[in-house]
C-alpha positions as CSV (number, residue, x, y, z in Angstrom):
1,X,4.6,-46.3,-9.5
2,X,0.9,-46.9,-7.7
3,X,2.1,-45.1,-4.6
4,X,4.4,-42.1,-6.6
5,X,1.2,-41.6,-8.3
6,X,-0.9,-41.7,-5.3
7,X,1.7,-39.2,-3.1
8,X,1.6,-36.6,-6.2
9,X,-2.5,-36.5,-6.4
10,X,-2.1,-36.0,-2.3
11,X,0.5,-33.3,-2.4
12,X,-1.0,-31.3,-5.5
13,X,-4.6,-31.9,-3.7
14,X,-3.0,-30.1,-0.1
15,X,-1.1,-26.8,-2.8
16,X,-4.5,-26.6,-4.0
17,X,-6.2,-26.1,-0.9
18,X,-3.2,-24.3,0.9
19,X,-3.9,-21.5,-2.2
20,X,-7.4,-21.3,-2.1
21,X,-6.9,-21.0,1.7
22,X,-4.8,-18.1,1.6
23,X,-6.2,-16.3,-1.1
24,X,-9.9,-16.5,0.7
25,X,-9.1,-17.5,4.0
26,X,-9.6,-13.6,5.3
27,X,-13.1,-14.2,5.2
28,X,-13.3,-16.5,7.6
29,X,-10.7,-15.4,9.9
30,X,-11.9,-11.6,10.8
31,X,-15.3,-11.2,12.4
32,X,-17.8,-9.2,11.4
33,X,-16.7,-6.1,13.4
34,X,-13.4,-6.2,11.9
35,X,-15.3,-6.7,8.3
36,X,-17.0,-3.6,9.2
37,X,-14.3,-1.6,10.4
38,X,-12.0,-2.1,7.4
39,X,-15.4,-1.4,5.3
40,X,-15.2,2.1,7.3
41,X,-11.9,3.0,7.4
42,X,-12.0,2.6,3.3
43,X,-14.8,4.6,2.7
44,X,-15.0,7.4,4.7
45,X,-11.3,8.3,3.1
46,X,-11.5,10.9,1.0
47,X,-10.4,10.2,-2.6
48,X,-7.2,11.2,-4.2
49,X,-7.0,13.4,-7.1
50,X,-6.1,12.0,-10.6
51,X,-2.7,13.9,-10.7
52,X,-1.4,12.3,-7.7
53,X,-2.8,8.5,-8.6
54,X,-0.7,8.7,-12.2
55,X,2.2,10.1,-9.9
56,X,2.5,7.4,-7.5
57,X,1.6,4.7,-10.6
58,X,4.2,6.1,-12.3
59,X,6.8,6.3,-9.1
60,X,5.6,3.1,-8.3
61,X,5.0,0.9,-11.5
62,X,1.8,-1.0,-11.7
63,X,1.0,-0.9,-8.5
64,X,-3.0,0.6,-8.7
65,X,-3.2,-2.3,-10.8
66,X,-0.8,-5.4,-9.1
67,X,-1.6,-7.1,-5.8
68,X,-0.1,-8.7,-3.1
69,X,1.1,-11.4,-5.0
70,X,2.9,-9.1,-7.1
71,X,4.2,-7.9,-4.5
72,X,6.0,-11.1,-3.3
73,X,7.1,-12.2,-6.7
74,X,8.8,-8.9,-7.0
75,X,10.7,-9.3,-3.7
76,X,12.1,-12.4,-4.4
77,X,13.3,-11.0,-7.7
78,X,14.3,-8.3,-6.0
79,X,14.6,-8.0,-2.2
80,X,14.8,-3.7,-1.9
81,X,10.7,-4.1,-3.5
82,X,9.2,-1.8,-1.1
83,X,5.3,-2.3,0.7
84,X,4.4,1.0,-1.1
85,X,4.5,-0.5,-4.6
86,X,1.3,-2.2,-3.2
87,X,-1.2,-0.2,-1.2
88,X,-3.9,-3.0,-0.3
89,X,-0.7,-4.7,1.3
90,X,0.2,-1.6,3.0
91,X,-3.4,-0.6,4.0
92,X,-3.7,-4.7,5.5
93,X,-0.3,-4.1,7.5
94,X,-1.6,-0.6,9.2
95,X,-4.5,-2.1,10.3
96,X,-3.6,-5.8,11.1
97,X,-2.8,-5.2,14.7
98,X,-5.8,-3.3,15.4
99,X,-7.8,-6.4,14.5
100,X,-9.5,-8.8,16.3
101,X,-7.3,-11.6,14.2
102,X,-6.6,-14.4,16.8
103,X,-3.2,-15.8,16.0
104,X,-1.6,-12.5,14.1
105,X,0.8,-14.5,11.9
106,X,2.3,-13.4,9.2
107,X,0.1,-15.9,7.1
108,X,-3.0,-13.7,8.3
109,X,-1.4,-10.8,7.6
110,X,-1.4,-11.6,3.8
111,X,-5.1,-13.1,4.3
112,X,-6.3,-9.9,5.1
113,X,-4.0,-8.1,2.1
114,X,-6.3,-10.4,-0.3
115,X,-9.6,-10.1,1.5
116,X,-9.3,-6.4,0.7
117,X,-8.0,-6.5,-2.7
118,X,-10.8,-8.8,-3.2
119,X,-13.3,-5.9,-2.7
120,X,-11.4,-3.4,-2.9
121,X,-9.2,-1.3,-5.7
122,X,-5.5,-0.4,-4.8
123,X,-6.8,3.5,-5.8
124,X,-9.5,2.4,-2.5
125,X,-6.3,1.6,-0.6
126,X,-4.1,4.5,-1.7
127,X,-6.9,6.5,-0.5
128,X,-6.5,5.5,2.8
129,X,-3.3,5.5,3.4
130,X,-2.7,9.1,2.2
131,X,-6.0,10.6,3.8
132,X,-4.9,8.8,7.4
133,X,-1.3,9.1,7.3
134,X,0.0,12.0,9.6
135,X,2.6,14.0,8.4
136,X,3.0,15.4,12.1
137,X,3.0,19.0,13.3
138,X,-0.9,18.7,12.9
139,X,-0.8,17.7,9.2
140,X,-3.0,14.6,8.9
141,X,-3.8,13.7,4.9
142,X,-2.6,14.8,2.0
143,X,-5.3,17.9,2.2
144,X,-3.8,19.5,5.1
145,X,-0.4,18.8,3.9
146,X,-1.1,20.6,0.4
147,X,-2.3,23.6,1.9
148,X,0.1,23.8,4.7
149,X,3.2,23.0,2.7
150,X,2.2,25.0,-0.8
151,X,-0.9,26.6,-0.3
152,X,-3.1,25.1,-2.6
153,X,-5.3,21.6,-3.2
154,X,-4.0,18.3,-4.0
155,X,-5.4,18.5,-7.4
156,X,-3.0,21.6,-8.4
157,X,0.3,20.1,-6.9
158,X,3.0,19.8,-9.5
159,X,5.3,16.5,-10.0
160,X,8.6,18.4,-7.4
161,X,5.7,19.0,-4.9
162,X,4.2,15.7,-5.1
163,X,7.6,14.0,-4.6
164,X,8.0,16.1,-1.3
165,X,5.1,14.8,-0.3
166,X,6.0,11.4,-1.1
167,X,9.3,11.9,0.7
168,X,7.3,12.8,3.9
169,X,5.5,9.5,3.5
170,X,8.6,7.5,3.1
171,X,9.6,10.0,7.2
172,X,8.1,12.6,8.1
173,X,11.2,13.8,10.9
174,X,13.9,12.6,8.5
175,X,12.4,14.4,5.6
176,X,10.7,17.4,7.0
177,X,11.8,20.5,5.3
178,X,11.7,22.3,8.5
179,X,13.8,20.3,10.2
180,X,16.2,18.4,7.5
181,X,15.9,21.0,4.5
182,X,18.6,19.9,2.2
183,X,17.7,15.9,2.8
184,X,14.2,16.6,2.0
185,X,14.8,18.6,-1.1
186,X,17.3,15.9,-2.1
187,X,14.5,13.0,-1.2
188,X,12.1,15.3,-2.8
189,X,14.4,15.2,-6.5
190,X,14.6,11.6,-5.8
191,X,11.0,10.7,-6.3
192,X,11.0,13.2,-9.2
193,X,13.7,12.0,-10.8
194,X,12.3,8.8,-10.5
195,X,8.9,9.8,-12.2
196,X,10.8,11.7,-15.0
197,X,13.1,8.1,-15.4
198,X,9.8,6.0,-15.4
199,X,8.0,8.0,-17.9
200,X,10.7,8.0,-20.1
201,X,10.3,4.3,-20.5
């Protein structure tokens, strides 16, 4: 009974300091450089409106407000959970190999998904990711894909325009209206549809 007790202490003791290790551990494994460049990359993006953050909340369900965590809970419950539904995580896997990390594990993939969610908001991330991604044909951020696609600023896109764009983001060949016109209209619905289904609820 000694030794039972003794072997549970040890093992809740190691969980203990295997979580605190993975929740803070990103500190200690990027260098200061990297520190600073993910400080960078974060706040020289230019911010989203607030139409498109309640869009992508609402296509997306909680995730400006869930983190990486989250996210892996939900793909066990459900293995189609998709990296978008957390935007810290998606941010962390863009930049990961660009990093000075030493190892590139998976396990300090999710150390730096925590790092930034522990200084970060996922509205910070979804910044990013939307102000950086390039929509090809040179269309880089959402800005130059608003004008270019419907001739006006993020701010004024409607819910059927803001799902093209978020079908563009999902591929930008595959769901190009210029190149596959009835799969990105159809893409286009989907993420509509979904918001309409989702707001419904």
């Amino acid at each position: 009974m000694k030794y039972l007790k003794i072997i549970s202490i040890a093992f809740f003791s190691i969980l203990v300091l295997l979580i605190l290790y993975i929740e803070f551990g990103g500190r200690y494994i990027l260098n200061t450089t990297d520190k600073r460049i993910i400080t960078w990359h974060i706040r020289s993006s230019e911010q989203l409106p607030t139409n498109f953050y309640n869009f992508y909340d609402i296509v997306y369900p909680n995730s400006l407000s869930d983190n990486s965590w989250n996210l892996i809970f939900n793909t066990l419950l459900n293995p189609n959970t998709q990296r978008k539904s957390c935007p810290c995580n998606q941010l962390a896997y863009r930049l990961f190999l660009t990093l000075n990390t030493k190892n590139k594990s998976a396990i300090d993939y999710f150390l730096i998904a925590r790092y930034i969610e522990h200084r970060y908001s996922q509205k910070d991330c979804l910044n990013f990711n939307f102000s950086n991604f390039d929509f090809l044909e040179n269309r880089k951020g959402i800005k130059n894909i608003s004008q270019s696609f419907f001739n006006k600023e993020a701010k004024d896109l409607r819910p059927l325009e803001m799902g093209e764009i978020l079908a563009l983001y999902e591929n930008p060949v595959k769901n190009n209206r210029n190149r596959n016109p009835e799969r990105a209209k159809t893409r286009a619905k989907y993420f509509y549809n979904l918001y309409i289904q989702n707001s419904n609820k």
